[in-house]
N, C-alpha and C positions, 0 to 999 in steps of 0.2 A: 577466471572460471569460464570456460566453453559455454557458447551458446546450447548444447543439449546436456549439459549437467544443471546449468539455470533453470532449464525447462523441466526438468526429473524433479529438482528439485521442488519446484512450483507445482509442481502435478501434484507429489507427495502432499505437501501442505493445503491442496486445494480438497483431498481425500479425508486430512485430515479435521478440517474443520467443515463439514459438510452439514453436523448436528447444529454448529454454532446459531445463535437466531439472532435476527439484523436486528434493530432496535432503531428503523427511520435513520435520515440524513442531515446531520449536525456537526457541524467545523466546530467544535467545542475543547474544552481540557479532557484530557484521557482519563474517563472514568474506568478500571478496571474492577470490575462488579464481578466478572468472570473469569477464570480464569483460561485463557487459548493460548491453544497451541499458537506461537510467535516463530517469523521468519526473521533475522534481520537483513538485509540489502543493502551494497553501497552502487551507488552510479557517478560516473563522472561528469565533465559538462559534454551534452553534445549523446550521450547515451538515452535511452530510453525503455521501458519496459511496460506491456501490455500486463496487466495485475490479471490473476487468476478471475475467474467469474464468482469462483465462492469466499474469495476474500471478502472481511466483513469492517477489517478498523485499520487503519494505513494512519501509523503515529511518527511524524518525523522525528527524529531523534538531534540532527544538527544539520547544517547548509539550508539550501531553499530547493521546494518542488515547484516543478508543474504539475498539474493533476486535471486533468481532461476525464470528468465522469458523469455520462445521463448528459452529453451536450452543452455541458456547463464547466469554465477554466475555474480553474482556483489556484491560487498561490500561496503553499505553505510554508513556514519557516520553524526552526529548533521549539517544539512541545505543540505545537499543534497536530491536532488528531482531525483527522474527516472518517465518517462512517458511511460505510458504502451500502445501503442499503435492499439494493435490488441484489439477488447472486447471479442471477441470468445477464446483467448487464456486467460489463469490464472497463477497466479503470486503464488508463495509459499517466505514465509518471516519466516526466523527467528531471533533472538536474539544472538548477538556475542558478548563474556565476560561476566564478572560478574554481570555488571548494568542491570536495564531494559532497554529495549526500548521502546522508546513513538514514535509512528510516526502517520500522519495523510493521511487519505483516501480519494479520492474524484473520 
């Protein structure tokens, strides 16, 4: 996928969930209380991606992230959820080890 079809498509979805409401910042199991709109993303090792500003719940799905958000690393792995609570601030995610990673956006 092209770096500006990524970006279309990230805009779209950042439009999309604009109503959605943060619920604070918790590395917790995936509550799905709501139902949102969902993107899902693979990256490989070595790739990286600036997450929309109005993304609200980044759930890995399988491999390991990095997660760079509000100043603060995290490292996720297959069913951990982070919720991103600020919309104004953005989240940078990468790919840790050899797998990809699949995680989903909402």
């Amino acid at each position: 996928m092209s770096t500006a079809v990524l970006n279309l498509a990230l805009d779209d979805l950042s439009r999309g969930i604009q109503g959605a409401r943060p619920e604070g910042y918790a590395r917790a199991a995936c509550a799905r209380e709501e139902a949102l709109p969902a993107l899902r993303v693979a990256l490989l090792y070595g790739e990286q991606l600036c997450l929309p500003a109005a993304s609200r719940r980044l759930a890995v799905l399988s491999g390991r992230a990095w997660v760079t958000f509000r100043g603060e690393d995290h490292i996720l792995e297959g069913g951990d959820c982070l919720d991103l609570m600020r919309p104004r601030d953005k989240a940078i995610i990468s790919a840790l080890g050899k797998e990809e990673l699949f995680f989903e956006l909402a």
